[in-house]
Backbone as CSV, one residue per row, in Angstrom:
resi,resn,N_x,N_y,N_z,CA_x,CA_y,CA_z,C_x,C_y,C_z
1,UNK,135.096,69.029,115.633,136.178,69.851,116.110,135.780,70.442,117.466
2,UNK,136.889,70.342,118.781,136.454,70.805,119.567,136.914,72.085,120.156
3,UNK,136.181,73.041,120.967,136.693,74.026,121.368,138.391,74.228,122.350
4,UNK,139.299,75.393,122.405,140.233,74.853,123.444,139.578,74.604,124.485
5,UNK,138.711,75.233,125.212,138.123,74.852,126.400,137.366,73.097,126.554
6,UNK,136.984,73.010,125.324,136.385,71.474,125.489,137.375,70.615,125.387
7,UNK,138.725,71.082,124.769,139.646,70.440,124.957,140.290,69.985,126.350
8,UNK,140.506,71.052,127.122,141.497,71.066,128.069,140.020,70.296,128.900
9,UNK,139.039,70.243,128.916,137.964,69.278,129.873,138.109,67.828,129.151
10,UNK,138.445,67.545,128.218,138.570,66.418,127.655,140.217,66.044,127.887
11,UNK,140.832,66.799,128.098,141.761,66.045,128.706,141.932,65.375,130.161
12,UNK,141.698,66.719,130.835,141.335,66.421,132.400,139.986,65.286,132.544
13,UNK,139.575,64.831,131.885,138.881,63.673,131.845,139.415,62.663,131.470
14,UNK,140.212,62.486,130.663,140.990,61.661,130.683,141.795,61.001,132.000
15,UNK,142.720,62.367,131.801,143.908,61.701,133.518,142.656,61.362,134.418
16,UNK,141.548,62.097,134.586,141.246,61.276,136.148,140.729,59.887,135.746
17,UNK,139.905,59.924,135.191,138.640,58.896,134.902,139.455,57.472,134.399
18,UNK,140.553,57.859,133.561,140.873,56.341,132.593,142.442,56.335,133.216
19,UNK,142.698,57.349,133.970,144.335,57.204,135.111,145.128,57.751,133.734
20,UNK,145.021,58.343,132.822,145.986,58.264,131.480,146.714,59.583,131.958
21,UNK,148.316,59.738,131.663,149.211,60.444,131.443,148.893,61.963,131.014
22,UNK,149.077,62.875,130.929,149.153,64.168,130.510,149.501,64.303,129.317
23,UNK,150.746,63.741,128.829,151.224,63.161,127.765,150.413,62.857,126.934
24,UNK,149.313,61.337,127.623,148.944,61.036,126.771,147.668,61.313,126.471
25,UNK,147.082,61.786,127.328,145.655,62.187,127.055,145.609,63.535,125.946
26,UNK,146.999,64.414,126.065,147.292,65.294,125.119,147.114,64.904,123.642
27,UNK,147.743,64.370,123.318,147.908,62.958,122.189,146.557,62.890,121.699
28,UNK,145.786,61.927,122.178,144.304,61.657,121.888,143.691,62.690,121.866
29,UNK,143.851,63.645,122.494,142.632,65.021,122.494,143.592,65.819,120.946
30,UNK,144.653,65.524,120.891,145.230,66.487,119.699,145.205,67.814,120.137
31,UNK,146.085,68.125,121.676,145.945,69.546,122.414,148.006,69.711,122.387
32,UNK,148.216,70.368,122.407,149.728,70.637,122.691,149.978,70.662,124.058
33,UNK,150.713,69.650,124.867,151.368,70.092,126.392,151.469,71.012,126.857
34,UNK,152.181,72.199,126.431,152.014,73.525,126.240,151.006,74.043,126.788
35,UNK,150.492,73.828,125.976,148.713,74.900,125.702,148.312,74.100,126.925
36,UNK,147.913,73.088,127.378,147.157,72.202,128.620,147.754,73.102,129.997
37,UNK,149.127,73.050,129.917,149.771,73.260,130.955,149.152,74.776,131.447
38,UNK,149.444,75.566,130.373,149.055,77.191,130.980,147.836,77.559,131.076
39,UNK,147.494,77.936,132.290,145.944,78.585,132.694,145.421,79.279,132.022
40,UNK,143.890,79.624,131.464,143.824,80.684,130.480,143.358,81.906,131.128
41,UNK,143.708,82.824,130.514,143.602,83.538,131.367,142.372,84.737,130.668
42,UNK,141.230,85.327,131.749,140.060,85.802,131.127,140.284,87.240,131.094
43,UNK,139.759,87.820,130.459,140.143,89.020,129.903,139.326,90.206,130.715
44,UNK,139.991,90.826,131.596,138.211,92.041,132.488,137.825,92.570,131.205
45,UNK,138.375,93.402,130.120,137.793,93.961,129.297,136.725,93.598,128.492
46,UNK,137.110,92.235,128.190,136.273,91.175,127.306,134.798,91.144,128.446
47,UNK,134.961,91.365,129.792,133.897,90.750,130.080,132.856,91.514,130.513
48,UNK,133.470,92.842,131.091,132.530,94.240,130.861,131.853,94.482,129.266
49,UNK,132.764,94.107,127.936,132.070,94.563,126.948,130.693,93.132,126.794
50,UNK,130.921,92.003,126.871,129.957,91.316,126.860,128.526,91.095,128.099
51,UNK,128.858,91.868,129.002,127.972,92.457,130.280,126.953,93.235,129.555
52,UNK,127.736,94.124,128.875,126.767,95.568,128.069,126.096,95.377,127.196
53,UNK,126.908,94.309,126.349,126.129,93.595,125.065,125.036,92.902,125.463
54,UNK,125.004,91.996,126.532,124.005,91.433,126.993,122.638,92.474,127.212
55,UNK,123.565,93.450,127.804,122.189,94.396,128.494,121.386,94.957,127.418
56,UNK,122.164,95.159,126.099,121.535,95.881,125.182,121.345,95.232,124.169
57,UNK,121.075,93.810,124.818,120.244,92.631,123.776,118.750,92.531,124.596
58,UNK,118.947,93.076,126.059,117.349,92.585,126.394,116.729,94.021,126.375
59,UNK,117.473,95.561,126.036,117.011,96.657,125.738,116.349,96.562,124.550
60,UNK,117.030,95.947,123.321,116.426,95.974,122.166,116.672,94.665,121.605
61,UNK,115.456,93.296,121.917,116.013,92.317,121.720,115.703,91.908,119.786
62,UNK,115.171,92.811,119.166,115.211,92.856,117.812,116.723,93.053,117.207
63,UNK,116.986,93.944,117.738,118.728,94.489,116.946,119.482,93.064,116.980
64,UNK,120.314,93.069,115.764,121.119,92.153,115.549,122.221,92.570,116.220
65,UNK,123.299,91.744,116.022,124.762,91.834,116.808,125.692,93.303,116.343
66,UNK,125.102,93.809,114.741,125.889,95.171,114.215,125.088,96.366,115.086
67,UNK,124.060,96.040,114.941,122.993,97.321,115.680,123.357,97.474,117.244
68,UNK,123.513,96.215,117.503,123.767,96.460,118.955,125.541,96.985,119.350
69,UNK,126.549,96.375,118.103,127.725,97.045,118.554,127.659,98.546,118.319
70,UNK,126.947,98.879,117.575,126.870,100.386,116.889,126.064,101.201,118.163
71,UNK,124.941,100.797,118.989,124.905,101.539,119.849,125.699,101.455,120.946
72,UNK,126.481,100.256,121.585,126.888,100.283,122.599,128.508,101.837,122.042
73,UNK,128.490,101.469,120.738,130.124,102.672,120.173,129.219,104.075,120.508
74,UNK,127.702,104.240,120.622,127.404,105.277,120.620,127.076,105.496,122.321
75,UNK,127.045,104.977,122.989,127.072,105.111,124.408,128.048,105.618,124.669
76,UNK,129.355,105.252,123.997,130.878,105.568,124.578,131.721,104.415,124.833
77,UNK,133.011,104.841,125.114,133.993,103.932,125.700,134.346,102.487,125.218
78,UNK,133.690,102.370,123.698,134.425,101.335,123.046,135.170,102.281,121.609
79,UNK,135.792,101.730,121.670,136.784,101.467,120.043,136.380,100.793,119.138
80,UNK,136.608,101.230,117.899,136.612,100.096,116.445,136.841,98.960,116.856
81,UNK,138.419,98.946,117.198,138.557,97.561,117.405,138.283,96.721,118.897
82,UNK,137.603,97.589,119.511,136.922,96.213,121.025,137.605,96.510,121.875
């Protein structure tokens, strides 16, 4: 199973490399036209919280992924839900 992102590169490998359709390279990858067509779009929030996470994986590179969300909630400025 592939990711959407490995998808939408497996399509665009398609059209260039083998000349195949949009259509049809959709088809074979099993991606929706749709979904190919629209840009994805990256999230700033998503990428400041994974900046911090990073930082406070090489602060305490023992803590697992709960320890480390639990201090970054105790630093501040996250929410329950992210």
């Amino acid at each position: 199973m592939l990711s959407p992102a490995r998808k939408r590169r497996a399509v665009e490998h398609l059209e260039a490399h083998f000349e195949a359709s949009e259509r049809r390279a959709c088809r074979v990858v099993g991606r929706p036209r749709a979904t190919q067509q629209c840009e994805p779009q990256e999230r700033s929030d998503e990428v400041v919280l994974v900046q911090r996470m990073h930082a406070q994986v090489r602060q305490h590179p023992r803590c697992g992924y709960r320890r480390s969300w639990v201090l970054l909630r105790q630093e501040g400025g996250l929410d329950s839900t992210g």
